[in-house]
PDB file as gemmi writes it, atoms N, CA and C in Angstrom:
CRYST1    1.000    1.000    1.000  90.00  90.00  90.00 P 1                      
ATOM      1  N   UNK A   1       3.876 -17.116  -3.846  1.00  0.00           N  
ATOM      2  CA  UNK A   1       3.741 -15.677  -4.011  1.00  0.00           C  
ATOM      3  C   UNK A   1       5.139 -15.064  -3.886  1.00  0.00           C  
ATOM      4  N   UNK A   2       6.057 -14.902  -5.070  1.00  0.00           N  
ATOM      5  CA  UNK A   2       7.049 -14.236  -4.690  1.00  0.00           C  
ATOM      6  C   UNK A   2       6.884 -12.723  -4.880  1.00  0.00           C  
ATOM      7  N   UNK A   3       7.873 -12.297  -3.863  1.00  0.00           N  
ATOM      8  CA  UNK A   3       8.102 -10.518  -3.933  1.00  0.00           C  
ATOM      9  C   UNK A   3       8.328  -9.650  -4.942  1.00  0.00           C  
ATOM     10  N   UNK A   4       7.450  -8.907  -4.853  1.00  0.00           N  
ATOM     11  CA  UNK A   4       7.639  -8.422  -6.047  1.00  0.00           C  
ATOM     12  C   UNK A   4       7.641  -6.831  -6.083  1.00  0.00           C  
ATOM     13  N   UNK A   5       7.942  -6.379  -4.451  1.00  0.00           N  
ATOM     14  CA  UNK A   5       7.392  -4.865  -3.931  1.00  0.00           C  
ATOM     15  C   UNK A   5       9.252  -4.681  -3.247  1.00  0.00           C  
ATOM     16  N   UNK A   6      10.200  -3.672  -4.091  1.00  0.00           N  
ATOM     17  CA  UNK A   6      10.913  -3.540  -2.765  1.00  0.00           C  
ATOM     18  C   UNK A   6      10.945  -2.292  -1.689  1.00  0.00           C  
ATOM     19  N   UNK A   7      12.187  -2.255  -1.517  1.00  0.00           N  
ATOM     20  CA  UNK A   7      12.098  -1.274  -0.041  1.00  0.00           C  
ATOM     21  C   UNK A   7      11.566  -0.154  -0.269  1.00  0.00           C  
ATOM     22  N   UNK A   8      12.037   0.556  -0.932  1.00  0.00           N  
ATOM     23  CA  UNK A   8      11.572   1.949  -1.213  1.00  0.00           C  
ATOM     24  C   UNK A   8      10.052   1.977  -1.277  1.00  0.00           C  
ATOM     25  N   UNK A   9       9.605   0.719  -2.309  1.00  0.00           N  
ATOM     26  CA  UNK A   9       7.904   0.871  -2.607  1.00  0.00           C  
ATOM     27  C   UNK A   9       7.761   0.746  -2.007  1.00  0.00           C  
ATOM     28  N   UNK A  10       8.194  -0.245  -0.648  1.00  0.00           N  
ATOM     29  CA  UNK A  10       7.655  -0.580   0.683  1.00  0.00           C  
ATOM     30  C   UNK A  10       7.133   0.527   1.513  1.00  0.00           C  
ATOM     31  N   UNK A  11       8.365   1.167   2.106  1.00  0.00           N  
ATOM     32  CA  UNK A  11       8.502   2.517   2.888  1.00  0.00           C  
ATOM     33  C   UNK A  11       7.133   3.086   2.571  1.00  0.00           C  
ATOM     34  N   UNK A  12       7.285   3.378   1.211  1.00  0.00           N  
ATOM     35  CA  UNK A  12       6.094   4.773   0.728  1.00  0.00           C  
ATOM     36  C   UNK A  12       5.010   4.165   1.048  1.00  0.00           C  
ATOM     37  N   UNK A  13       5.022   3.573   0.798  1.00  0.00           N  
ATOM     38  CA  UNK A  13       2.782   2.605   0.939  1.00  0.00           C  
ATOM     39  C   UNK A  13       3.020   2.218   2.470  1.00  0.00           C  
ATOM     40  N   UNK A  14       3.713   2.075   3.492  1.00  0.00           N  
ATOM     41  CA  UNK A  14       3.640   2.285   4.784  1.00  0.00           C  
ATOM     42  C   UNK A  14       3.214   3.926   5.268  1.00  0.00           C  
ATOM     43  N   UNK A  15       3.790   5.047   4.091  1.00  0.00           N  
ATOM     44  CA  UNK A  15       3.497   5.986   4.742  1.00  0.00           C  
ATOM     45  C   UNK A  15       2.745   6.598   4.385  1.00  0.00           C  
ATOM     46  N   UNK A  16       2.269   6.721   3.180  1.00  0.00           N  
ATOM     47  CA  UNK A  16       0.718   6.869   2.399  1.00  0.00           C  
ATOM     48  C   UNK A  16      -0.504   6.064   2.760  1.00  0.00           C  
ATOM     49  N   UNK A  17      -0.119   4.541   3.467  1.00  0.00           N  
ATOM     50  CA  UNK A  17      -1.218   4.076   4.424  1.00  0.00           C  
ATOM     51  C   UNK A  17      -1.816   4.658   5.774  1.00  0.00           C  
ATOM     52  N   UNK A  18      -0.248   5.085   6.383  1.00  0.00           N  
ATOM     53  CA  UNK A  18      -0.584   5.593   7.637  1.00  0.00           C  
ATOM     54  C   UNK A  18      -1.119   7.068   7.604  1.00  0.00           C  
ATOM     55  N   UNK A  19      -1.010   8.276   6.297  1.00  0.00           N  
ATOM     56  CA  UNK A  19      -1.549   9.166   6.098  1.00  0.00           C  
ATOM     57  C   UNK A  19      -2.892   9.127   5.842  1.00  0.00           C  
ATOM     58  N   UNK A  20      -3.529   7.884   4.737  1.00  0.00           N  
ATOM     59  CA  UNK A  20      -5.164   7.823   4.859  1.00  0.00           C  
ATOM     60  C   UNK A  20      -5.224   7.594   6.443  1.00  0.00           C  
ATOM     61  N   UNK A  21      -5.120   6.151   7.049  1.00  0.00           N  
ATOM     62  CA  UNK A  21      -5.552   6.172   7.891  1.00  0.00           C  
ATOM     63  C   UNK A  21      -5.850   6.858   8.815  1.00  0.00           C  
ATOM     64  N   UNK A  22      -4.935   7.960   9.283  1.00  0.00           N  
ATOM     65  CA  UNK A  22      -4.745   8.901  10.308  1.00  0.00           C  
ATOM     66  C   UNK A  22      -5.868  10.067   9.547  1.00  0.00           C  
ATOM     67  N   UNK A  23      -6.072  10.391   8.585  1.00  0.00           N  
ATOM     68  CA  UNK A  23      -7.520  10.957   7.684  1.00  0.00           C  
ATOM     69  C   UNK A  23      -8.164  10.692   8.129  1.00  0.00           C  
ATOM     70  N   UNK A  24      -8.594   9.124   8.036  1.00  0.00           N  
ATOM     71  CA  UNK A  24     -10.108   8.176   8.661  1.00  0.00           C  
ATOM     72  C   UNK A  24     -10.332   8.408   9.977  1.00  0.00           C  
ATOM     73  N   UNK A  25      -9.159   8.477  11.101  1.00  0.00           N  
ATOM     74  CA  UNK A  25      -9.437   8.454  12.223  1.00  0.00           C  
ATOM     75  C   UNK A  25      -9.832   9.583  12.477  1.00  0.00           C  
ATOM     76  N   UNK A  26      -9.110  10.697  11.989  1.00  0.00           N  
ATOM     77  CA  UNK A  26      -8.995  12.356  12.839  1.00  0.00           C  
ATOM     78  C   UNK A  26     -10.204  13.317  11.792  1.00  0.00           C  
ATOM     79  N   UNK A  27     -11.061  12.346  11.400  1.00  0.00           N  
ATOM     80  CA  UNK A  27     -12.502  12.937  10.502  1.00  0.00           C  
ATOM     81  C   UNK A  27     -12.105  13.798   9.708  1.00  0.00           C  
ATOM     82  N   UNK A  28     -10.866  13.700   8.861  1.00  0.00           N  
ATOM     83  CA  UNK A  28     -10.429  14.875   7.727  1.00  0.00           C  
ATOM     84  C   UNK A  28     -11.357  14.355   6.601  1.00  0.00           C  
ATOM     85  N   UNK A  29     -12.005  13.169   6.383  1.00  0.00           N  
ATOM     86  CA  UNK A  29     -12.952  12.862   5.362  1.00  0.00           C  
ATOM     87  C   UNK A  29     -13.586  12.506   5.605  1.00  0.00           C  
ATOM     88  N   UNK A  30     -14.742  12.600   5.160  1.00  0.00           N  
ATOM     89  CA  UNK A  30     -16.015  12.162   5.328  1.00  0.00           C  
ATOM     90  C   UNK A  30     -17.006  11.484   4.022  1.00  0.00           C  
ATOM     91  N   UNK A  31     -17.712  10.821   4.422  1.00  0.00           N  
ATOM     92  CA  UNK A  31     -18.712  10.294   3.591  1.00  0.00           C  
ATOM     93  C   UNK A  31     -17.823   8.643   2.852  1.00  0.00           C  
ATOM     94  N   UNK A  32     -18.327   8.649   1.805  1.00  0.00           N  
ATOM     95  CA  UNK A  32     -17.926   7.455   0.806  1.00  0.00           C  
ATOM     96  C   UNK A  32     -16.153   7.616   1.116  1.00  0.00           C  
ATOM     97  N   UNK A  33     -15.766   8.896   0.794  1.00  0.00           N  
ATOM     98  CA  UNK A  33     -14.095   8.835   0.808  1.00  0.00           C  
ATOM     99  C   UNK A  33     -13.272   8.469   1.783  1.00  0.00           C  
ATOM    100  N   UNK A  34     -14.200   8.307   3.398  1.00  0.00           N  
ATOM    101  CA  UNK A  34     -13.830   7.951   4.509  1.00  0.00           C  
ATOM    102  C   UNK A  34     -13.538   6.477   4.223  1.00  0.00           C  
ATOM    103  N   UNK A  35     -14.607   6.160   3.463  1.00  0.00           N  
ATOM    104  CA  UNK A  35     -14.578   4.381   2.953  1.00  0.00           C  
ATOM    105  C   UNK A  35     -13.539   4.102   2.247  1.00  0.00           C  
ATOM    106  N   UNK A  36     -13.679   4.894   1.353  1.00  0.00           N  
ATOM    107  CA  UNK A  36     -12.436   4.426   0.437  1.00  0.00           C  
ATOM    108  C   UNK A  36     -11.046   4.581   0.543  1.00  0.00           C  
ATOM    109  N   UNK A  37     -10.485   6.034   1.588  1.00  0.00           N  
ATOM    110  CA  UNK A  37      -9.499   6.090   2.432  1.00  0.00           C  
ATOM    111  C   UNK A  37      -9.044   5.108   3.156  1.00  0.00           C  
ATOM    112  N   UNK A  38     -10.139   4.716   3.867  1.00  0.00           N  
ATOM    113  CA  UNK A  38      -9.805   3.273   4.980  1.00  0.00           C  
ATOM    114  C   UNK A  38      -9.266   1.813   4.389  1.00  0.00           C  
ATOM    115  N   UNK A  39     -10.051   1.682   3.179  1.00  0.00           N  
ATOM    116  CA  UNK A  39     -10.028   0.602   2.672  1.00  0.00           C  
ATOM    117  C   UNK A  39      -8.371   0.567   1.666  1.00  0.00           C  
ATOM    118  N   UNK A  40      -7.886   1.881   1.007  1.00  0.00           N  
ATOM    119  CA  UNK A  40      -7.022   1.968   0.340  1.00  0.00           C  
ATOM    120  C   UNK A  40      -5.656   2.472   1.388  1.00  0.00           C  
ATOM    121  N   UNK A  41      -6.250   2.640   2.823  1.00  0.00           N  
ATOM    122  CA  UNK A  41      -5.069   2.856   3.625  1.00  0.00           C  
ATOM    123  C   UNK A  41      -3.939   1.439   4.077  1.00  0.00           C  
ATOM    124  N   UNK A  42      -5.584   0.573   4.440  1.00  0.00           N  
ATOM    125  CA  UNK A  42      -5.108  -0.546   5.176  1.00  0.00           C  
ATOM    126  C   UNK A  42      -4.811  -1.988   3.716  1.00  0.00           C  
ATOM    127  N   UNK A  43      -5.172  -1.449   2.435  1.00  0.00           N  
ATOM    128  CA  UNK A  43      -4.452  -2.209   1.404  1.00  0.00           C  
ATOM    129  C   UNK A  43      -2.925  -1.650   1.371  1.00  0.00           C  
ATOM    130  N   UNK A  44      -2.815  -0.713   1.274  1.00  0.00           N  
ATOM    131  CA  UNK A  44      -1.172  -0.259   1.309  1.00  0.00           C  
ATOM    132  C   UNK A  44      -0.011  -0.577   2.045  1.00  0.00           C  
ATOM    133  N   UNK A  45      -1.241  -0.545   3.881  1.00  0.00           N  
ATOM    134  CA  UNK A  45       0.175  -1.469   5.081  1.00  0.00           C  
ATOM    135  C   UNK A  45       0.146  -2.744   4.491  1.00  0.00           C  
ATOM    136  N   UNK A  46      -0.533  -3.663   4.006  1.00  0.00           N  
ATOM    137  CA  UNK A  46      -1.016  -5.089   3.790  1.00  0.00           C  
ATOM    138  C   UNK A  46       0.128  -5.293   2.858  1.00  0.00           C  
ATOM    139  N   UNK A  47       0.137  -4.745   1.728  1.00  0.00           N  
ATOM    140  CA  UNK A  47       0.907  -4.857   0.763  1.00  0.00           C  
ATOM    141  C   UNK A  47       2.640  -4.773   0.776  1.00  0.00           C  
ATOM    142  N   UNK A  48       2.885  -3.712   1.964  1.00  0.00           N  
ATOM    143  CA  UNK A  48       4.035  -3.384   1.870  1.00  0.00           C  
ATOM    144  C   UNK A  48       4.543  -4.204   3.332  1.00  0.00           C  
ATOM    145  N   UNK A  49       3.259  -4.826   4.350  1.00  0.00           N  
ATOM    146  CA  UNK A  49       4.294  -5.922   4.754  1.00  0.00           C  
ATOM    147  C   UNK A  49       4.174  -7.307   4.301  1.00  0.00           C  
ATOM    148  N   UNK A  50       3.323  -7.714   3.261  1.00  0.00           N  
ATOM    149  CA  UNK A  50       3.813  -8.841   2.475  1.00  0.00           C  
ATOM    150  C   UNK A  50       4.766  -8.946   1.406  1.00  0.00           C  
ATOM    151  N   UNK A  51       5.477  -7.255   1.278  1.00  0.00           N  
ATOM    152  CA  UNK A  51       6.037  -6.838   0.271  1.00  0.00           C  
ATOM    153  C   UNK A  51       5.613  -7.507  -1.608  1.00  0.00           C  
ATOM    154  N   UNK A  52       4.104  -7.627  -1.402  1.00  0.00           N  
ATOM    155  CA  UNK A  52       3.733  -8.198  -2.584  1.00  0.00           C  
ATOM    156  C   UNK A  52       2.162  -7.118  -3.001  1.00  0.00           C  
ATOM    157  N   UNK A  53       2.475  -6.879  -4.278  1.00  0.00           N  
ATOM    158  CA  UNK A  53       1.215  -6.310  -4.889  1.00  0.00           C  
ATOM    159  C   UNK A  53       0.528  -7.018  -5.626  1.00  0.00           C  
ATOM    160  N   UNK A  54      -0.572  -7.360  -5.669  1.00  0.00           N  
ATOM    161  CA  UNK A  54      -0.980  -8.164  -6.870  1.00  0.00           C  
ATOM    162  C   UNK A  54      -1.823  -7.797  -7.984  1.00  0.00           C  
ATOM    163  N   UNK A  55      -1.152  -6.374  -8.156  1.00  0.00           N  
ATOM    164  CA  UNK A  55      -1.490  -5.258  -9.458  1.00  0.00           C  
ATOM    165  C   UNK A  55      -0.393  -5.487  -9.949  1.00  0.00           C  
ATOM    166  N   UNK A  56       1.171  -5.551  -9.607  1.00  0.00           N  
ATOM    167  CA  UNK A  56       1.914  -5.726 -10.103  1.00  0.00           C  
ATOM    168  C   UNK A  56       2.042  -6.746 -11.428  1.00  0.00           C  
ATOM    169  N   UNK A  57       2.205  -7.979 -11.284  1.00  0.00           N  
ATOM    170  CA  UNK A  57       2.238  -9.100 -12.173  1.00  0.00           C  
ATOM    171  C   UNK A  57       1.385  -8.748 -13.362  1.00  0.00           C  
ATOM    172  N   UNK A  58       0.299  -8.003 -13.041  1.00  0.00           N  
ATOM    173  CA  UNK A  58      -0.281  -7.908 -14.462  1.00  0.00           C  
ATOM    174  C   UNK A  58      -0.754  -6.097 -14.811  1.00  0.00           C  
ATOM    175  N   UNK A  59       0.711  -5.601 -14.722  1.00  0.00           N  
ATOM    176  CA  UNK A  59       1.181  -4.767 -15.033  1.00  0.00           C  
ATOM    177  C   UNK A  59       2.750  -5.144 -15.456  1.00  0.00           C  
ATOM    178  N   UNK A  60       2.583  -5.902 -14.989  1.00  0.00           N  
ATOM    179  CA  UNK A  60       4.666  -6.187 -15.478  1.00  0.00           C  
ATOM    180  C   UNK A  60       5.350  -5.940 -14.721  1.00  0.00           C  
ATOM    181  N   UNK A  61       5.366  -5.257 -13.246  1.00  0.00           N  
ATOM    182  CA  UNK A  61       6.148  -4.498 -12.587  1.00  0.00           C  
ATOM    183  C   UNK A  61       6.870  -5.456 -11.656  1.00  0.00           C  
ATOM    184  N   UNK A  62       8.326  -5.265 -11.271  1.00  0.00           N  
ATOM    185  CA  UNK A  62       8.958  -5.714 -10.139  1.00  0.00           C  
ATOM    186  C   UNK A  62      10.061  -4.539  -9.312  1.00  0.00           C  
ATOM    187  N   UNK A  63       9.126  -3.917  -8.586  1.00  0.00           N  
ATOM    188  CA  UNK A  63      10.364  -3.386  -8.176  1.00  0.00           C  
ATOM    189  C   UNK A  63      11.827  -3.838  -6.727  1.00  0.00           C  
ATOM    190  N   UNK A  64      11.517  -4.951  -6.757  1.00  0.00           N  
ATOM    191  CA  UNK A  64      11.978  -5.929  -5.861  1.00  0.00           C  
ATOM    192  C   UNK A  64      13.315  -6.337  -6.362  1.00  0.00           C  
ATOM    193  N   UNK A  65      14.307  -6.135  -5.864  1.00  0.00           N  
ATOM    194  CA  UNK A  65      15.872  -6.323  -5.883  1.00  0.00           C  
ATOM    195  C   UNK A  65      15.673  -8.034  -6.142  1.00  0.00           C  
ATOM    196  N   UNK A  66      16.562  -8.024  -7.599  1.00  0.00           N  
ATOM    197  CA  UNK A  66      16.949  -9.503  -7.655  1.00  0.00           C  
ATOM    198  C   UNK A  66      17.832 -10.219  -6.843  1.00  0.00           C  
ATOM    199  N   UNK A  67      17.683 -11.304  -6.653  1.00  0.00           N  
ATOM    200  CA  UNK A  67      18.287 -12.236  -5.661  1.00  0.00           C  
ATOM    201  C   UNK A  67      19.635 -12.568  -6.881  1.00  0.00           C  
ATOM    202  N   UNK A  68      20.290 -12.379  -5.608  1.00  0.00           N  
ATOM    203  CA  UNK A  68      22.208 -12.766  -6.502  1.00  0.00           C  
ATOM    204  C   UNK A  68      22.623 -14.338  -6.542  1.00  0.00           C  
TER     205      UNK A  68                                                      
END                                                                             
């Protein structure tokens, strides 16, 4: 599984995770979207500390600094 997420994408989906999540916890949503908040919060930390997406590859995308 190489990297294919870099820093910057990283950062943001750490902080767009921790914004659903903190949603889910502090009952700013409710119902199904609570679900889907939670579930799309804690894919975002997942992603950005394996620094790997696996939407990427089949989208084409790397935003991951090439190795010199």
């Amino acid at each position: 599984m190489e990297k294919n997420a870099g820093t910057v994408d990283r950062i943001v989906r750490v902080v767009i995770g921790i914004i659903l999540l903190y949603a889910v916890a502090t009952g700013m949503v409710q119902g199904i979207a609570m679900y889907v908040a939670g579930i799309l919060g804690l894919m975002m930390l997942i992603t950005a500390a394996l620094a790997y997406c696996p939407l990427y590859p089949v989208l084409k995308i790397n935003t991951a600094s090439k190795p010199k």
